[in-house]
Backbone as CSV, one residue per row, in Angstrom:
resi,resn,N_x,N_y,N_z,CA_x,CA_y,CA_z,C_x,C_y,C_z
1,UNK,6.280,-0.610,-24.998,4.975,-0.887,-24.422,4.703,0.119,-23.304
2,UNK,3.417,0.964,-23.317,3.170,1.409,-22.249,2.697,1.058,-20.969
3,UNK,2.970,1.547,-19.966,2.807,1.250,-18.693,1.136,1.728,-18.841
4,UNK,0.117,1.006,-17.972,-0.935,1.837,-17.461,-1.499,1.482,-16.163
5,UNK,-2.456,2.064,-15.700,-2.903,1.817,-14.645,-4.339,1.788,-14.377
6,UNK,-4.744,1.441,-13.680,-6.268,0.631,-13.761,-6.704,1.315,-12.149
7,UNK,-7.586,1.973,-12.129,-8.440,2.449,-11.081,-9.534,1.541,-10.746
8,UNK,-9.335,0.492,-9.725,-10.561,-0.493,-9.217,-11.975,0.428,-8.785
9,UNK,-12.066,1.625,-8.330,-12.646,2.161,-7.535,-13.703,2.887,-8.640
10,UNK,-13.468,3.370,-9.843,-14.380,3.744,-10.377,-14.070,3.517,-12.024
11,UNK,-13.580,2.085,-12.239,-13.157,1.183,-13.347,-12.621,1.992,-14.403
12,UNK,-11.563,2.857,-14.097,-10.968,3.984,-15.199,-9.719,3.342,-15.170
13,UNK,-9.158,3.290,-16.629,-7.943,2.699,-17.130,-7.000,4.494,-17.362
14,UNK,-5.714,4.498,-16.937,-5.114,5.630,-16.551,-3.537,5.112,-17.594
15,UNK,-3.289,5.843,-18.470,-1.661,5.931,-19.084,-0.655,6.047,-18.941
16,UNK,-0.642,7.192,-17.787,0.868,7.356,-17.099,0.491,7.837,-15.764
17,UNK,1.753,7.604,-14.861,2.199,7.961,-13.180,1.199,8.817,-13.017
18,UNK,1.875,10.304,-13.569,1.312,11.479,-12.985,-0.314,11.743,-13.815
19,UNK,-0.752,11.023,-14.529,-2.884,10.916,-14.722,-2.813,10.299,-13.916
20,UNK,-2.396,8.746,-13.028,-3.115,8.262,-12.212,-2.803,9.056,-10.840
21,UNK,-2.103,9.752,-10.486,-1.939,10.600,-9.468,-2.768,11.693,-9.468
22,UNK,-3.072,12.324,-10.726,-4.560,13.253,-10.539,-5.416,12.388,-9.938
23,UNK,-5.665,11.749,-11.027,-7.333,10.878,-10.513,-7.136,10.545,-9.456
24,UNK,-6.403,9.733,-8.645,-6.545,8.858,-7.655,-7.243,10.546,-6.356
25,UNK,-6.242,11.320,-6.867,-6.884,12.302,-5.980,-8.807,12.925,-5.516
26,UNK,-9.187,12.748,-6.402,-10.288,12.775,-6.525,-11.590,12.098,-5.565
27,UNK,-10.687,11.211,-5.337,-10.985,9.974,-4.627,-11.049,10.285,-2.886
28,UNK,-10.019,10.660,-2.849,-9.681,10.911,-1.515,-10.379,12.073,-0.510
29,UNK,-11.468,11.533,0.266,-12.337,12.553,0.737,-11.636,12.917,2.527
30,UNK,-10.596,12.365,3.246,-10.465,12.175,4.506,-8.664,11.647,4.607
31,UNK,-8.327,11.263,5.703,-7.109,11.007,5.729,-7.117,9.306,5.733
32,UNK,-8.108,9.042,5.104,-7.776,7.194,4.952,-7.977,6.968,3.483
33,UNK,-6.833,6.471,2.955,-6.738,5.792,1.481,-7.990,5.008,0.931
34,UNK,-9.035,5.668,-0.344,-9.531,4.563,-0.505,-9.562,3.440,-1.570
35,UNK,-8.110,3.202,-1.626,-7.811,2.149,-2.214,-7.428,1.108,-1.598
36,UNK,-7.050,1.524,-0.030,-6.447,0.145,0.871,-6.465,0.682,2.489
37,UNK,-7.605,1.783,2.445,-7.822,2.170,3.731,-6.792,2.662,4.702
38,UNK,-5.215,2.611,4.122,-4.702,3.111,4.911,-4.908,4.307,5.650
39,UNK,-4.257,4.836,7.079,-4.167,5.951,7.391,-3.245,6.856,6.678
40,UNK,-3.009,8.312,6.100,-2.276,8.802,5.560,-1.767,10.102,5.818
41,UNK,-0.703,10.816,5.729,-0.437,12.171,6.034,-0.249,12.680,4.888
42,UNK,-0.025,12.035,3.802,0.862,12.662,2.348,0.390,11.738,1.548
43,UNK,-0.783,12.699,0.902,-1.542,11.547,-0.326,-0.194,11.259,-1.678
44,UNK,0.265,12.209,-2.351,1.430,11.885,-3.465,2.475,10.641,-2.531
45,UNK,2.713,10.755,-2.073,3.795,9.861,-0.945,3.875,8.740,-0.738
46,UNK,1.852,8.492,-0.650,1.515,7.324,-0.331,1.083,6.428,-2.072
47,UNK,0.334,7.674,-2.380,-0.153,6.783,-4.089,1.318,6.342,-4.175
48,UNK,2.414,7.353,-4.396,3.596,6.472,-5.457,4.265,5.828,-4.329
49,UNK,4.379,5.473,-3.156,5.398,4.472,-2.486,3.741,2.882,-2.420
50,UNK,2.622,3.016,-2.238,2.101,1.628,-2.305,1.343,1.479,-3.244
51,UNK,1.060,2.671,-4.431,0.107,2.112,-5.232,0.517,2.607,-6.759
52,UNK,1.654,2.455,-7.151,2.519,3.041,-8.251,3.764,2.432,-8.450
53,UNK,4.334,1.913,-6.985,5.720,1.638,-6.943,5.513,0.177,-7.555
54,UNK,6.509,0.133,-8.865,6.823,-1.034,-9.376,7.254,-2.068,-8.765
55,UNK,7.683,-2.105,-7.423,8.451,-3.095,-6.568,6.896,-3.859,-5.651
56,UNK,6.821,-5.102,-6.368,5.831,-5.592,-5.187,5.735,-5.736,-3.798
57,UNK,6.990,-5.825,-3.912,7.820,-6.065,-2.010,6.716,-5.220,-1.136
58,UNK,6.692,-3.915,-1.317,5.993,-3.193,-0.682,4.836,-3.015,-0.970
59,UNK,3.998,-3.749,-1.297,2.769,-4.236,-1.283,2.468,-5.031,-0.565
60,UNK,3.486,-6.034,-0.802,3.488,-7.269,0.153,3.555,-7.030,1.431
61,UNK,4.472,-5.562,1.906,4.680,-5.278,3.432,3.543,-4.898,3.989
62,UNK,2.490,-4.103,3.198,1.790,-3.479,3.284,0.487,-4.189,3.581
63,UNK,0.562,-5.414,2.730,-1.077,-6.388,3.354,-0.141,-7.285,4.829
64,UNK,1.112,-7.465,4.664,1.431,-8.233,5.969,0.620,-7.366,7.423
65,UNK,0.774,-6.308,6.669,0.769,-4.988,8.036,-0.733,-4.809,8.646
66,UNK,-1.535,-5.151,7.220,-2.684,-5.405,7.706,-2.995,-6.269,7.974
67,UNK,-2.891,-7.538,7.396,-3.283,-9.105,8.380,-2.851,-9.235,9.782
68,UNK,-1.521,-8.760,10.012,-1.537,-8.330,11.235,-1.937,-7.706,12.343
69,UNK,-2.069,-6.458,11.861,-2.764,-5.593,12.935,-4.596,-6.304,12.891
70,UNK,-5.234,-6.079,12.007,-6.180,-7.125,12.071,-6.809,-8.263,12.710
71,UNK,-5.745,-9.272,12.835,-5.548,-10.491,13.648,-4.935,-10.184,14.870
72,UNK,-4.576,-8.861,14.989,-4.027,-8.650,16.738,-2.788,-9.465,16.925
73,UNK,-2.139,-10.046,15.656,-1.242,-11.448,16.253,0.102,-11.075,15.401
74,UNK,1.116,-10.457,16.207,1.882,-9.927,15.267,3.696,-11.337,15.153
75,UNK,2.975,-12.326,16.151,3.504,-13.500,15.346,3.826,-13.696,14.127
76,UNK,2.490,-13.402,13.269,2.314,-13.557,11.793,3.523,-13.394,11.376
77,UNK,4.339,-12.534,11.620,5.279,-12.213,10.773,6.769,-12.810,11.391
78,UNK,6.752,-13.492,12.368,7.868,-14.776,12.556,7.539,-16.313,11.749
79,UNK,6.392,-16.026,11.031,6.268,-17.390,10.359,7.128,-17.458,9.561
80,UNK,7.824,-19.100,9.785,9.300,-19.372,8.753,8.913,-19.658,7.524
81,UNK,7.522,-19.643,7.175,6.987,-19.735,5.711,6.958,-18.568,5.047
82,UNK,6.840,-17.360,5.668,7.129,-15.942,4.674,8.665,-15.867,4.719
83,UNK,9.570,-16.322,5.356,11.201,-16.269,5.004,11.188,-14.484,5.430
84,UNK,10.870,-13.843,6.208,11.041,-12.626,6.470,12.415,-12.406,7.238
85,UNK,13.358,-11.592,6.963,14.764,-11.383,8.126,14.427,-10.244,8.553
86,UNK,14.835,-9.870,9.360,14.633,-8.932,10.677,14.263,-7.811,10.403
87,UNK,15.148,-7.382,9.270,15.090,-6.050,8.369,13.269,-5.580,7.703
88,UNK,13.153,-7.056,7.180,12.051,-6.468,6.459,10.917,-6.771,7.751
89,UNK,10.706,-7.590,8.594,9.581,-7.183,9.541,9.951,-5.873,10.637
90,UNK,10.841,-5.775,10.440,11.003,-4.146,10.542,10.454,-3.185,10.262
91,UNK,10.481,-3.243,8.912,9.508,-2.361,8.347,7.760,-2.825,7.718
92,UNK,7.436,-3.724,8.095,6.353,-4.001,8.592,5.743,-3.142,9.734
93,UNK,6.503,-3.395,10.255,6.129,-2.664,11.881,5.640,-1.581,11.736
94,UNK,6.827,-0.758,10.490,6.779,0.549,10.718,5.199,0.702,10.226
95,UNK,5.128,0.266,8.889,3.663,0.155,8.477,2.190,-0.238,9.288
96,UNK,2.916,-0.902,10.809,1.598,-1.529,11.301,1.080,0.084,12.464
97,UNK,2.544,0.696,12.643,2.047,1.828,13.390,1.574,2.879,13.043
98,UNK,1.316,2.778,11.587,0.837,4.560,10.749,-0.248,3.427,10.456
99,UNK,-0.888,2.386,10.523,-2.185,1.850,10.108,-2.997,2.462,11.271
């Protein structure tokens, strides 16, 4: 079965990694992602570590990072309902300071 990928931004269905890494480029007019607004230094870097990488985890770090910084309340991420250990709001963090 093939993998594909789905472009929300201008409803194009993409086949493999490196087509959705062209296209997504296209996209990108400035140094903020516009698929999730991040701030960015390294567009390839960023498509395949939050918007390619098979591991949801880091997706998940990635909206924590924004509900956080967002809400100003970086509590959020001592809530004993996300089960977070030290490690991974760690790297939250890291994500809340390149936002």
């Amino acid at each position: 079965m093939s993998k594909h990928y789905y472009c929300f931004l201008c409803k194009t269905e993409i086949f493999s990694r490196r087509e959705f890494k062209k296209h997504a480029v296209k996209h990108f007019k400035n140094d903020r992602c516009p698929y999730c607004n991040m701030k960015i230094k390294n567009l390839l870097i960023h498509l395949t570590f939050y918007h390619i990488q098979e591991k949801k985890r880091l997706i998940y770090y990635r909206d924590l990072a924004i509900l956080s910084k967002e809400a100003n309340d970086l509590n959020i991420l001592k809530d004993p309902n996300l089960k977070l250990n030290k490690y991974q709001r760690y790297n939250v963090m890291k994500i809340i300071k390149k936002l």
